[in-house]
Every structure is written in structure tokens, then in C-alpha cells.
C-alpha positions as CSV (number, residue, x, y, z in Angstrom):
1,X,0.0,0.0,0.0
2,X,1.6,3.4,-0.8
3,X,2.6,5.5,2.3
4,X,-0.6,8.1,1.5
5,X,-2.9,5.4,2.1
6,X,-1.5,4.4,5.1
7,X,-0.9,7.4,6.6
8,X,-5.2,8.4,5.9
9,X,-6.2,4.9,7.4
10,X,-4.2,6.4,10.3
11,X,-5.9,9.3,10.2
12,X,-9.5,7.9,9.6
13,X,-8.9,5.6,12.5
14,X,-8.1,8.2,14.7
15,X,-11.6,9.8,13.4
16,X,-13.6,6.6,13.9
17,X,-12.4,6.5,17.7
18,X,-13.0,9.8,18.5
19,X,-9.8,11.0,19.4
20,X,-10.3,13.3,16.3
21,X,-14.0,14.7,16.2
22,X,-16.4,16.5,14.3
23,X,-15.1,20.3,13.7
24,X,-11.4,19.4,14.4
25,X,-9.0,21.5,12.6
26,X,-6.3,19.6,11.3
27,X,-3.1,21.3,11.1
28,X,-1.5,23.0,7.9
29,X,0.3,20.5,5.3
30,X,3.2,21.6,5.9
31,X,2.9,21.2,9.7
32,X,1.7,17.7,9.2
33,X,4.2,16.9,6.9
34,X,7.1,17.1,9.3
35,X,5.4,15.8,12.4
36,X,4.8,12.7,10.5
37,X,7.9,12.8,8.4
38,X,6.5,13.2,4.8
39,X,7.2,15.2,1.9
40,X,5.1,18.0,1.3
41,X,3.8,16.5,-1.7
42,X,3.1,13.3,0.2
43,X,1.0,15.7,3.3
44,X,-0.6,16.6,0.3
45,X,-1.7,13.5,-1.1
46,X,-2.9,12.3,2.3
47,X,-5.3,15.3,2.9
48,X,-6.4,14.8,-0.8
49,X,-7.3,11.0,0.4
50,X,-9.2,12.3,3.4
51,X,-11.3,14.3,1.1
52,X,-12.3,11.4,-1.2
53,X,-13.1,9.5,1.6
54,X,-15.7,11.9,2.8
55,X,-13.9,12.8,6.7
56,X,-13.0,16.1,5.8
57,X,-13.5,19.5,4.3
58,X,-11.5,22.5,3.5
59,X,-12.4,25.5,3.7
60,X,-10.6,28.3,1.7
61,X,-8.7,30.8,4.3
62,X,-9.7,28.6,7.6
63,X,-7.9,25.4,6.7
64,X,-8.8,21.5,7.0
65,X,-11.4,20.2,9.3
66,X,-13.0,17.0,10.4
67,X,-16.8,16.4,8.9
68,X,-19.2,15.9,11.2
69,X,-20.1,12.4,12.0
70,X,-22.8,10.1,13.9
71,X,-22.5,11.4,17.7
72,X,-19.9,9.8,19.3
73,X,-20.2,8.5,22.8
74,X,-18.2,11.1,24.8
75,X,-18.8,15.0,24.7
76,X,-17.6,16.6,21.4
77,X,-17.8,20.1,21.3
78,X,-20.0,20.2,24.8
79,X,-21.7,17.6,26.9
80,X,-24.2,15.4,25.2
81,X,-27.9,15.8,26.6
82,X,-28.3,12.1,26.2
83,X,-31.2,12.6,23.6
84,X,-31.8,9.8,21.3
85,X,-30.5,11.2,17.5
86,X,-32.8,12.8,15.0
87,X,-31.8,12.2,11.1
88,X,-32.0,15.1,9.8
89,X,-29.8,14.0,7.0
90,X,-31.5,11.5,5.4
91,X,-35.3,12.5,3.8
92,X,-37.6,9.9,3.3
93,X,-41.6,11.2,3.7
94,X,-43.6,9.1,4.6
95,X,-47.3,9.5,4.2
96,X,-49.8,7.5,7.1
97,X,-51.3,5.2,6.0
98,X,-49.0,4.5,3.1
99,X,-48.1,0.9,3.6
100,X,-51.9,-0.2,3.6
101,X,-52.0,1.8,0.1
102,X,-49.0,-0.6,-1.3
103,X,-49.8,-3.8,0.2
104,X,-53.0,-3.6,-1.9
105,X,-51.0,-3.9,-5.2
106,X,-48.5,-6.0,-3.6
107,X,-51.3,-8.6,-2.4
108,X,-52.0,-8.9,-6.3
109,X,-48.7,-9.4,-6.9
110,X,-48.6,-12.5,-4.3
111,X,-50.6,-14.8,-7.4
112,X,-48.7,-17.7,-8.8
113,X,-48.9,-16.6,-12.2
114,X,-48.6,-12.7,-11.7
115,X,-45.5,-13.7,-9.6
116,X,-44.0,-15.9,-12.3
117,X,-44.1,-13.1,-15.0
118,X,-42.7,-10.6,-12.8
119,X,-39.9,-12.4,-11.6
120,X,-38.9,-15.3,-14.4
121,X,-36.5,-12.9,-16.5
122,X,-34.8,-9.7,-16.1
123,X,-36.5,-6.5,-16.7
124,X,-35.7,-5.0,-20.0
125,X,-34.9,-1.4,-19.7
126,X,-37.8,0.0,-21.8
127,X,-40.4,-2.0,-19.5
128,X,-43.4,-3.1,-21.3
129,X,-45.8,-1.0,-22.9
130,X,-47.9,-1.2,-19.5
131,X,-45.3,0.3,-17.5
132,X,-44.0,2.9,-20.0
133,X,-47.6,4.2,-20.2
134,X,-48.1,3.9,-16.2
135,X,-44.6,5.6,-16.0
136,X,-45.6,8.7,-18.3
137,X,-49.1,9.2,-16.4
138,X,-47.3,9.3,-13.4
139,X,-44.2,11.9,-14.8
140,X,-47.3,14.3,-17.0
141,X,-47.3,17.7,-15.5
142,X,-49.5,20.5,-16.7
143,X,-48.5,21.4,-20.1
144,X,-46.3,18.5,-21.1
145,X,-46.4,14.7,-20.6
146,X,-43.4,12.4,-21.8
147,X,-43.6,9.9,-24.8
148,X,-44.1,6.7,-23.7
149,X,-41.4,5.5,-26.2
150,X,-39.3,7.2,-24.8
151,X,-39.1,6.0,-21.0
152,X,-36.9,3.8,-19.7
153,X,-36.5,2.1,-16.2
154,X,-33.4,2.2,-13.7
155,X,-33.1,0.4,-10.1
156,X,-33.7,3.7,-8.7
157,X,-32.9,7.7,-9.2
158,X,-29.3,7.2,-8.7
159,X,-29.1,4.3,-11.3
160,X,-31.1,6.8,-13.6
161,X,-28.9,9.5,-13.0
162,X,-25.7,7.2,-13.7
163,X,-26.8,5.9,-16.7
164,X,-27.8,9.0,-18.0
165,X,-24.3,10.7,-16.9
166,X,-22.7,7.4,-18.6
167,X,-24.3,8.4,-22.3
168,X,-23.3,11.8,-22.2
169,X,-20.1,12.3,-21.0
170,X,-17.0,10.3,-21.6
171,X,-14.8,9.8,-18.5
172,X,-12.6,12.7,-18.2
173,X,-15.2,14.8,-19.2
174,X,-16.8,18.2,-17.7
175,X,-20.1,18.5,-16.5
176,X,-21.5,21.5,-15.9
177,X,-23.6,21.5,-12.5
178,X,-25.4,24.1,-10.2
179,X,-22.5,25.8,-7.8
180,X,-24.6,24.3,-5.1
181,X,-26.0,20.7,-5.9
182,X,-27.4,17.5,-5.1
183,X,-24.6,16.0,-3.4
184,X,-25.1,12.2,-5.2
185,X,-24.4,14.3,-8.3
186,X,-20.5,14.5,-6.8
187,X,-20.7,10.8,-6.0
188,X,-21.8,9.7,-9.0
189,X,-19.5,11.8,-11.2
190,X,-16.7,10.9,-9.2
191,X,-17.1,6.9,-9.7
192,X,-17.2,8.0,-13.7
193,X,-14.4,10.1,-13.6
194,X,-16.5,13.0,-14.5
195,X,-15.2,16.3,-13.6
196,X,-17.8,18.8,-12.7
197,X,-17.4,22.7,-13.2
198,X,-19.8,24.6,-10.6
199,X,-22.3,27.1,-12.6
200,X,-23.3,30.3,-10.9
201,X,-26.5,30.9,-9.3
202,X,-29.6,33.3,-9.0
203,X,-32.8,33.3,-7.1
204,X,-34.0,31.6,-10.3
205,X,-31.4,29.0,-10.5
206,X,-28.2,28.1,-13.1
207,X,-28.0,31.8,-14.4
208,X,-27.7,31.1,-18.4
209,X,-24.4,33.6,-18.9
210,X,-22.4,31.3,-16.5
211,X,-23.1,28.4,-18.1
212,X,-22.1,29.5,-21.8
213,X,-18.8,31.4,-20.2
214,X,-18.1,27.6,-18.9
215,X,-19.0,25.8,-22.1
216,X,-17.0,28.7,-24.2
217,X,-13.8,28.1,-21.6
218,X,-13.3,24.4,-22.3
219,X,-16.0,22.2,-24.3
220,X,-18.8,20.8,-21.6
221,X,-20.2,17.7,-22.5
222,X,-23.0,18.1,-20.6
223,X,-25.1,19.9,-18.2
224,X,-26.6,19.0,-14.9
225,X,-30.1,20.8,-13.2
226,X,-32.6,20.5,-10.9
227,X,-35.2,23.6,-12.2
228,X,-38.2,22.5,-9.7
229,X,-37.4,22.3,-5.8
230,X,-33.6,22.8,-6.0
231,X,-31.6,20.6,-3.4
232,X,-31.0,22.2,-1.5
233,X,-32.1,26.1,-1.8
234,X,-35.9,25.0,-2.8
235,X,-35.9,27.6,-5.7
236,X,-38.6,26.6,-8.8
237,X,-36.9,28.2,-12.2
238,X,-39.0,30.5,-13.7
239,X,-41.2,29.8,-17.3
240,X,-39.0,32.7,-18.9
241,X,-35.7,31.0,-17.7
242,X,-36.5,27.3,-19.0
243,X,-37.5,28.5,-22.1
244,X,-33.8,31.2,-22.6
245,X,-32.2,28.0,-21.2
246,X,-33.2,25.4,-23.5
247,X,-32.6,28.3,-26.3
248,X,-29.2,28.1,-25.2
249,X,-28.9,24.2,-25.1
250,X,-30.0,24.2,-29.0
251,X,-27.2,27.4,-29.5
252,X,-24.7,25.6,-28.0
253,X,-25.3,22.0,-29.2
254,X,-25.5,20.5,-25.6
255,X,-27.9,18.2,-23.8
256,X,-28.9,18.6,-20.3
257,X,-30.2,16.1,-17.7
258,X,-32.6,17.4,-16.0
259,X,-33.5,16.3,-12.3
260,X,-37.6,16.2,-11.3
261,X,-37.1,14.1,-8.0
262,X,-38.9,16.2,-5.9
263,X,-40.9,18.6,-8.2
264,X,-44.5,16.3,-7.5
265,X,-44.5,17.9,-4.8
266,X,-45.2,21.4,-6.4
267,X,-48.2,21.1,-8.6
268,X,-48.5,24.9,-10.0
269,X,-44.2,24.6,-11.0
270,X,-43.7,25.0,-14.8
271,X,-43.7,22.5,-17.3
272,X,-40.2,21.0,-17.2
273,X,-37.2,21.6,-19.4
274,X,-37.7,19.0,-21.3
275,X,-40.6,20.8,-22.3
276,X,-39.0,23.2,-23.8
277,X,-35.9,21.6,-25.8
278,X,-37.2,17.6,-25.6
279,X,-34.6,17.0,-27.9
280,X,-31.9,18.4,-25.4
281,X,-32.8,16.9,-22.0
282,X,-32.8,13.2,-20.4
283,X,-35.3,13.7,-17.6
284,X,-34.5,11.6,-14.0
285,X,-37.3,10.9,-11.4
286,X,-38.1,7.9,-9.4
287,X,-40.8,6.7,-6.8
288,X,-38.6,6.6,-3.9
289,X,-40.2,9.9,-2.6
290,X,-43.8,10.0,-4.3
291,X,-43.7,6.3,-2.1
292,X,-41.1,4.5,-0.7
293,X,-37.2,3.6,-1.3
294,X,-37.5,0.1,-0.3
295,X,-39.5,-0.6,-3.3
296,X,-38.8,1.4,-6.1
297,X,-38.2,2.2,-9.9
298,X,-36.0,5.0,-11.5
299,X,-37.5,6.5,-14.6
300,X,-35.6,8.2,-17.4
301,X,-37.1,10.1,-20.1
302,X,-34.6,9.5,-23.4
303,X,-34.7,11.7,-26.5
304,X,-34.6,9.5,-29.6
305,X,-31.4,10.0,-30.9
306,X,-29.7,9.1,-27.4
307,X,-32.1,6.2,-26.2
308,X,-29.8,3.5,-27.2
309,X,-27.0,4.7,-25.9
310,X,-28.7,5.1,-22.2
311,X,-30.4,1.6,-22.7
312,X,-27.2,0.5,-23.4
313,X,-25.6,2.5,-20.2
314,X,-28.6,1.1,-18.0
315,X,-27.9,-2.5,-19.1
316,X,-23.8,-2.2,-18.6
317,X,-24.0,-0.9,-15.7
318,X,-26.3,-3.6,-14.6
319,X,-28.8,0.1,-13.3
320,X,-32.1,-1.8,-14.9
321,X,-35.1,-2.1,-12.9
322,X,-35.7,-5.4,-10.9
323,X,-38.8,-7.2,-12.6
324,X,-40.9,-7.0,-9.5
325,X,-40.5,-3.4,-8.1
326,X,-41.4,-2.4,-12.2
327,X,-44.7,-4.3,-11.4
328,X,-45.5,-3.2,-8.6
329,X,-44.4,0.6,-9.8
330,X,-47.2,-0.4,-12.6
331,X,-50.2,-1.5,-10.3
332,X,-49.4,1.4,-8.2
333,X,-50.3,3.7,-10.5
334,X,-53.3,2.5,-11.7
335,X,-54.7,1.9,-8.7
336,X,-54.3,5.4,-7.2
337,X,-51.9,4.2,-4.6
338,X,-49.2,6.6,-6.2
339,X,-51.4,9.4,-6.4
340,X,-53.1,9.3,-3.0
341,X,-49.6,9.5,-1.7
342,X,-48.3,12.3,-3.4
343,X,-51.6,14.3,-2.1
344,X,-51.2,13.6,1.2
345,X,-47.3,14.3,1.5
346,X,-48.4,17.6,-0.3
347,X,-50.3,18.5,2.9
348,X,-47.7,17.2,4.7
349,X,-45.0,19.2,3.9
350,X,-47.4,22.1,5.0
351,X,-47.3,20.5,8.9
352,X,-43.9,20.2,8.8
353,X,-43.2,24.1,7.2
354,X,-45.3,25.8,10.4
355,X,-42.9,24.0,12.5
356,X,-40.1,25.4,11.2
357,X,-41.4,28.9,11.0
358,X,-42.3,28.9,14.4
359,X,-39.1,27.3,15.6
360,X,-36.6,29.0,13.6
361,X,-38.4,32.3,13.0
362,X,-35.9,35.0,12.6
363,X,-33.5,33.3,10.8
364,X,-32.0,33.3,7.9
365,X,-33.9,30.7,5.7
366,X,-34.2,29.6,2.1
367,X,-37.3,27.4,1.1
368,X,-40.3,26.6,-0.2
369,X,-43.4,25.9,1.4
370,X,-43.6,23.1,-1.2
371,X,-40.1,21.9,0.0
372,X,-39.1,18.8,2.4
373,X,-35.9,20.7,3.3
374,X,-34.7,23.9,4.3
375,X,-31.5,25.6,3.7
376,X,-30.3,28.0,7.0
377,X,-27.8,30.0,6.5
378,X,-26.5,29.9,10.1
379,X,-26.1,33.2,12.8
380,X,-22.9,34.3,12.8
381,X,-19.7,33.9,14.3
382,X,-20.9,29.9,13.3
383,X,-19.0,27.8,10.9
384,X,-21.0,25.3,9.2
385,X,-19.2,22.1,10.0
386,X,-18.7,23.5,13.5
387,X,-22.7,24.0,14.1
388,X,-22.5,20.4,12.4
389,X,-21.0,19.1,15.3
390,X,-22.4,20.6,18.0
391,X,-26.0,20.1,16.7
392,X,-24.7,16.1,16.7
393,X,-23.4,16.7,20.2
394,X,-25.6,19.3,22.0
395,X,-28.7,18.3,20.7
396,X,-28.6,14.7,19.5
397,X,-29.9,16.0,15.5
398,X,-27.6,15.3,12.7
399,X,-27.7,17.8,9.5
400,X,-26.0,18.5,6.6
401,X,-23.4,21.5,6.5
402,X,-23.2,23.4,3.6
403,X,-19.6,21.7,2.5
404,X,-21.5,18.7,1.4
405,X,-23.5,21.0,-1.5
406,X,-20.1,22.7,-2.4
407,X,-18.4,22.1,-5.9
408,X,-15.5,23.4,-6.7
409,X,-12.5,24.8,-4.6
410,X,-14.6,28.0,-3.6
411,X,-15.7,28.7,-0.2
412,X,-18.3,26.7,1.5
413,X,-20.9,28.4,2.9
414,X,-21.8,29.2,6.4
415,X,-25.4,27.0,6.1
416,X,-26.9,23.9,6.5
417,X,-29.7,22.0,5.0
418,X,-32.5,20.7,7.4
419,X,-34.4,17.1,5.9
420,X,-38.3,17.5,7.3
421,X,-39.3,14.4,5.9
422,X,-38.3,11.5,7.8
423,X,-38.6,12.1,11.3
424,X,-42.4,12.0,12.6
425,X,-44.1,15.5,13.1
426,X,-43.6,15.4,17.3
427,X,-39.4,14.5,16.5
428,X,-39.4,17.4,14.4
429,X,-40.6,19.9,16.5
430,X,-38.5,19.0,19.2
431,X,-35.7,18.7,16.8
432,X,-36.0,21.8,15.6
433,X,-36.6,23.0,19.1
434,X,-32.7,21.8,20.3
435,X,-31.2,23.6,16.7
436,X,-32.4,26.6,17.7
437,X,-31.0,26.7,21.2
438,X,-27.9,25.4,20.2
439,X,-27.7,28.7,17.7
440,X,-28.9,31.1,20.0
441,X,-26.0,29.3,22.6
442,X,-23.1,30.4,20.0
443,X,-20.2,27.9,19.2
């Protein structure tokens, strides 16, 4: 193993145990380098390692510091209260009642002979015709619905979003994404070799002048967006925008893939990008949030000059749906189980929202009431990774800093995103409760 490697498992150990913890600064290259008795170049490599692997971030000006973690058994940045943790990381909804909606489809499922088509040969990645025509009810928004020709089926989102990445841009390649994004857009590009160049950003999203400086610098060979419900500023991109942005695609003889994951949950949002420019945009969704991630399908929306290559990209990467989940994905539809649960985690989000105004009012927030997640851009003097950690160790709640969003070598910001989804309503508000102590305490 070369001496980098060694010298991060070092590191990461000490991580793991606790004798580094979340917030930690670690000391300047340099410094490192001689109490460990490297080369500069080798300090260098080894902080470069601990990046990759996710257990730090650094932060231009301020230096290196440990990401926050799971709360570890001693006291971190102040004694622990002892309170159970609260995810707010992860951000599953979950509507009540939603499991008696699916086991109705799945009971149907249980038959001999519906059981032995489902499960007797792989899915292919175009589905059926059933399933491409229950997939395209289920992606229709006002003003546009998909061609049913032109869907095709992954495991999940991320599988869709892989393949689709996989088509368009050859490793080595840039991809142009929002400054701020979706941080399984950094994983997955990262596994392909995919460089990403961040795109600057307005209250309306991707502004359109930063992302033709970017192509007109170096060649892009695609672009990445998430125009309804951003993750994680919640911002919905404007009719007038879509429409100069898929102008632009056509102008600049790219194709974008464009990321609907969450917009169900805002029924009055615009029609989507691929709306505008169909012949420019691969469209990802999924049901993992309209129902459960468990059980679940990814769907992709392929042009017709690019659907062979991202059926071919699905099946390499072994990213096509399981025969089983694409049935049930199929029943679910047509029985209203999918749309029952999209209404009532519409309402839902509504509960949640009133919580966090009344908990957090006075702050500094960005999202939508249509949103399950919250960007706060945090009182100062706090750091984000530091509020990380003590909202871990104070208060027992885990969130995302700001870091984790970040792409590019620019500063990351002084926020963090709050999931609302996954925690029931009564966890929430006294989640949200603890957070806003531990800000009004100070670092």
C-alpha cells in the first residue's frame, strides 16, 4: 500500500475512535508533513485522500477540518444531553397510511402466475408498454407529458442518473452543474471520472451567462439541473428562464439532464425543461419519494437520438429495474396508490413548514413551502461544519453543512440543510426546538 494510504487509514482511524471529532482543525500541510515525516507532496496526497473518503473539508482561508459524523459516545464540542439522535440528513416522507396503500397492489402481486411473470426474467430497460404508459401518467405535468417511447426504467434515481451521466459524457469529461447541488451528483461523477465545473447561481437557478462562459472556456459535455425544488435552496426556475435555457442548449449543441425528483411535490411549478428543448434533456425521477425507497423504480425520459446509448448505459452498468419493483411501480399507478400518496405528502410538507417557522423564526432561511428541506444560513460567528458538530453533540440531531452542496474549490458556505421528511411530526418539532437553542448558545 503506498505511504498516503497508510498514513489516511491512520488518520481515519483516529476519526472513527474519537480521538479526532467532528469540527477538528487539522493542522497545515506543511505542519503535518514534518510531524509525521513526509514530503510536502506526500502531506498533500494524504489530505487529498481524506477528502475522497468523505472525513474532511477545506475551507478556503480557515484550513482543514474533520466532517461531522454520527455522535460519538463522549462530549464533542460540549456535553451530550443524552437525547436519542434525530436524522436530519437523510429525507424519506412518509405519508400515514401509506403501507396499507402498497400492500394492496403487492397482495395482487402475491398470485402464482402474476409472480412468475414478474420475476422469471430480467426487466428489460424499456419495461413493457404497460409500464411505459403507467410511467408517463405518473411523470405528466400540466402542459407537457413524456412519450411513452421514450421511457426507460433504472433500479432507482441514482441508477437513472448514472446511466444517463454514462451516455453523455465520456470519462474525463466536464459536466456543468449548479455551484450548489445535489450531493449524489458529486458521487456519481466521481465513480465515472466526471469532472464537474460549478455554474453560478440566482434566485431563479443556473444563471444562463455562466453556463455559456463555462462551455465557451473548455468544451462541456453536458449539463446537470434540478429547475423545480432545487436541493437544497428549494428555488422553482422561472417559465422565462426554461425556455432562454433550453434556447441556449440548442445554441450551444449540448444536452442537459434534468432532475424532477422532488418537483411532485409542487403542482402549480412549470412545465419541465424537457418541455422546452425535448430533444436536449434526459429527464430523472423515481418513486422513492412519491412512495417508498425500499420498493422502487427510477424512470428516465430518453430523446430519440440518445435512447440507445442510455439503454445501453442502463444495461452495462447492470442500473435496470428489478422485474418485481417495475410491477409493482405499474399496479401502483393505476390503482391510485401513487397518487393518493403524493396528495397527502403535499399536505404534509405544509405540517412540517409551520414548525419550522415557528421554531426558527428569525432566521436566515431559504425554502419553499412546497419543499421537504430547508437551507439555513447559520447566525454568525458559526462555521458550518462547527454548528455540524455541536448540533450532533448538543442536541442529538444530525444535519447537513453546507460543505456537502459545495463544488468546486470555492468557499463553502456558512449554512446547512435541514431534511423534514423522515422524522415524525412530534421528532421534528423537538428537533427543531434543540437547533435553535444550540444557535442562540453560539459555538
Amino acid at each position: 500500500m503506498e505511504e498516503y494510504r497508510r498514513i489516511a487509514d491512520r488518520v481515519e482511524a483516529a476519526v472513527r475512535d474519537g480521538r479526532l471529532r467532528p469540527g477538528d482543525r487539522l493542522p497545515p500541510q506543511r505542519v503535518f508533513a514534518r510531524r509525521h515525516g513526509i514530503a510536502n507532496s506526500t502531506a498533500i496526497r494524504v489530505y487529498g485522500e481524506l477528502a475522497r473518503r468523505g472525513l474532511v473539508v477545506g475551507e478556503v482561508g480557515r484550513g482543514t477540518f474533520v466532517r461531522a459524523a454520527p455522535p460519538l459516545p463522549g462530549p464533542a464540542l460540549a456535553e451530550a444531553t443524552g437525547a436519542a439522535p434525530v436524522d436530519l440528513q437523510l429525507n424519506y416522507p412518509s405519508a400515514e397510511g401509506q403501507s396499507e396503500l402498497m400492500a394492496r397492489a403487492l397482495t395482487a402481486l402475491a398470485r402464482p402466475d402474476v409472480l412468475t411473470e414478474a420475476v422469471s426474467r430480467p426487466a428489460p430497460a424499456g419495461g413493457g408498454p404497460e409500464a411505459r404508459e403507467a410511467a408517463a401518467a405518473v411523470l405528466a405535468r400540466p402542459g407537457w407529458a413524456p412519450d411513452p417511447d421514450g421511457v426507460l426504467f433504472a433500479g432507482n434515481a441514482r441508477q437513472a442518473l448514472a446511466a444517463a451521466l454514462s451516455a453523455l459524457v465520456p470519462p474525463g469529461g466536464r459536466l456543468g452543474v449548479e455551484a450548489l447541488t445535489y450531493p449524489l451528483v458529486k458521487a456519481v461523477a466521481e465513480r465515472l471520472n466526471i469532472r464537474l465545473v460549478p455554474l453560478a447561481l440566482d434566485a431563479e437557478g443556473v444563471r444562463p451567462d455562466s453556463l455559456e462562459a463555462a462551455h465557451r472556456a473548455a468544451p462541456l459535455a453536458a449539463v446537470y439541473l434540478q429547475p423545480t425544488l432545487h436541493n437544497p435552496l428549494s428555488t422553482t426556475t422561472g417559465e422565462g428562464r426554461r425556455a432562454e435555457l433550453a434556447e441556449l442548449l440548442r445554441r450551444l449543441d449540448l444536452t442537459a439532464v434534468e432532475d424532477t425528483t422532488w418537483a411532485f411535490l409542487a403542482p402549480d411549478a412549470p412545465a419541465p425543461l424537457a418541455a422546452h428543448a425535448p430533444e436536449r434533456v434526459l429527464l430523472v425521477d423515481s418513486l422513492s419519494k412519491r412512495l417508498a425507497p425500499g420498493l422502487t423504480v427510477g424512470y428516465l425520459v430518453v430523446p430519440a437520438r440518445l435512447r440507445a446509448a442510455a439503454a445501453d448505459a442502463l444495461r452495462s452498468g447492470a442500473w435496470t429495474a428489478g422485474g418485481l419493483a417495475l410491477a409493482a411501480a405499474t399496479r401502483w399507478t393505476g390503482d391510485g396508490t401513487v397518487a393518493e400518496a403524493v396528495a397527502a405528502k403535499r399536505a404534509d410538507t405544509g405540517v412540517r413548514h409551520a414548525l419550522l417557522r415557528r421554531r426558527l423564526a428569525g432566521h436566515a432561511l431559504r425554502t419553499s413551502p412546497h419543499a421537504y428541506y430547508c437551507w439555513w444560513e447559520l447566525p454568525a460567528p458559526w462555521r458550518a461544519e462547527t454548528f455540524t458538530a455541536a448540533a450532533a453533540a448538543r442536541a442529538g440531531v444530525a444535519v447537513t453543512p453546507g460543505s456537502a452542496f459545495a463544488v468546486g474549490r470555492s468557499a463553502a458556505p456558512d449554512a446547512v440543510r435541514l431534511g423534514l421528511a423522515s422524522p415524525p411530526v412530534a421528532v421534528l418539532d423537538e428537533a427543531l426546538a434543540r437547533l435553535a437553542a444550540v444557535a442562540a448558545d453560539g459555538p
